[in-house]
Each structure stands twice: as C-alpha cells, then as structure tokens.
C-alpha distance (Angstrom), angle and dihedral (degrees) to the residues before:
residue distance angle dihedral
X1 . . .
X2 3.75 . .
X3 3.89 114.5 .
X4 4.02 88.8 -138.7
X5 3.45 117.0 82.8
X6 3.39 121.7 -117.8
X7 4.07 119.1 -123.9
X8 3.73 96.8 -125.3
X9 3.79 89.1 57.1
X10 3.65 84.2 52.7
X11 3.87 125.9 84.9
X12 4.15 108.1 -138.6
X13 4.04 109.2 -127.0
X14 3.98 106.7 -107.2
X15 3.39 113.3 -130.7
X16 4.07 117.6 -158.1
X17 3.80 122.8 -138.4
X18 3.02 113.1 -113.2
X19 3.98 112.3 -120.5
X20 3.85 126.2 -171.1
X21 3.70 84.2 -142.7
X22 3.82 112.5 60.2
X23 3.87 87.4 31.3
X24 3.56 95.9 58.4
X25 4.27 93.5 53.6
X26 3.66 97.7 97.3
X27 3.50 83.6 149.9
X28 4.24 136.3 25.8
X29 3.59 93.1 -98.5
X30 3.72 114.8 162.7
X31 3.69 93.4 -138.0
X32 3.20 137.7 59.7
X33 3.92 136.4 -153.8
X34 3.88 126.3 -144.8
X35 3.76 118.7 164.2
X36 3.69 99.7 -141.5
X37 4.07 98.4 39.7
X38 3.77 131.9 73.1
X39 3.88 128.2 -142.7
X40 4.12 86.9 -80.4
X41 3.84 87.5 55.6
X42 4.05 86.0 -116.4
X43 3.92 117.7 139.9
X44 3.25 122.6 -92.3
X45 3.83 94.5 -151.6
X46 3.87 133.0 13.0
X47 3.65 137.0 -145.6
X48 3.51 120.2 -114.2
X49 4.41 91.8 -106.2
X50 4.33 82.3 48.5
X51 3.80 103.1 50.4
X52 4.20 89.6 44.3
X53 3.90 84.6 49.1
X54 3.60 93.5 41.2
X55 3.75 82.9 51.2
X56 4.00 93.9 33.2
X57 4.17 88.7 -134.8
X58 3.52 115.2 123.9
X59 3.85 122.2 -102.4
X60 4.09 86.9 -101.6
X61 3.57 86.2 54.8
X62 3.37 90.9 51.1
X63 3.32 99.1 54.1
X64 3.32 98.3 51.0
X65 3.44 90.1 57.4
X66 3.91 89.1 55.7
X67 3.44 93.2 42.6
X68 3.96 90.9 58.9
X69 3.82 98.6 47.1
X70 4.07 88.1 -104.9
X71 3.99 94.7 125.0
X72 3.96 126.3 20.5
X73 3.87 122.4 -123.2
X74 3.58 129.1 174.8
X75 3.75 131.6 -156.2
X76 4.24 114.4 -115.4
X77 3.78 91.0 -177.6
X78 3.75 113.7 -46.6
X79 3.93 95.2 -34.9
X80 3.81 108.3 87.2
X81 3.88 125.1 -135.9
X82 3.57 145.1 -154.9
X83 3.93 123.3 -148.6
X84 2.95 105.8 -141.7
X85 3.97 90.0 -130.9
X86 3.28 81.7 73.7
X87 3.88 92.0 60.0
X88 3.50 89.8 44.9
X89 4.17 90.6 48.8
X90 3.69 92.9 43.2
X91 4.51 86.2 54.9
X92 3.70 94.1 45.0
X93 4.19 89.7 52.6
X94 3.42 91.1 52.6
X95 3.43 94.9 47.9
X96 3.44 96.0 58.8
X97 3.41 94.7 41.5
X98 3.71 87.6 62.1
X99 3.79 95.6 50.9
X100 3.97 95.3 58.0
C-alpha cells in the first residue's frame, strides 16, 4: 500500500465565506446594519453594468443618459455610482412624460 495518502481518502478543509452579515452578530440583535442596503435589502447605489441592467439599456445608452443630465451619478472615489433614487426619479419622469 502506498505510504502517501491518497486525496480521495482525504476530506478537503472547508473554508467559510466570509459575510459582513453573520460576522457582525456579536449579539441577537433583530436588526441588522449594511452600509450600502436599505431596510428592503435593495442597493443603495449601482454600478454602472447594474443600473443599465436594472434599466435593460446598454452601457452606451446609459451614458448618454448621464452625459445629458437624464440620470444622476456621483463619484465614490474614481468608480462612479448611481443611487438608485435616481433610477427611480429617472422612471417616474418618463412616466409622466408619457401620460401628457
């Protein structure tokens, strides 16, 4: 027999994730606090790839939009973000532009 041991005799170490979530309950708190979710566990702000998803446009589209004031971003850095009030705005105006 061969002195090694072979790797399906061997059970592979699990590794957990880890998630902001369960390793900030120190305590049973009911709520929970994430910086970039609300109460409905809906983001705050999007990515660029996101919001045109969330929108289904394309990323050109998308920018276009930005470009001409149509949807508000702000900068975080150098990454740029959408709020997604702004997603939400952006819907609403072009529902009502549609109803006149």
């Amino acid at each position: 027999m061969n002195p090694r041991t072979s790797a399906s005799s061997r059970a592979p170490a699990r590794v957990e994730p880890h998630n902001i979530r369960t390793s900030a309950r120190t305590n049973n708190t009911k709520e929970e606090v994430n910086a970039t979710t609300t109460a409905h566990d809906a983001p705050l702000l999007y990515t660029l790839p996101e919001a045109a998803a969330l929108l289904r446009i394309s990323r050109t589209k998308l920018y276009e939009l930005l470009t001409a004031h149509e949807i508000e971003s702000i900068h975080i850095g150098r990454s740029r973000k959408i709020p997604s009030a702004a997603l939400h705005d952006y819907i609403e105006r072009l529902r009502i532009e549609e109803e006149r």
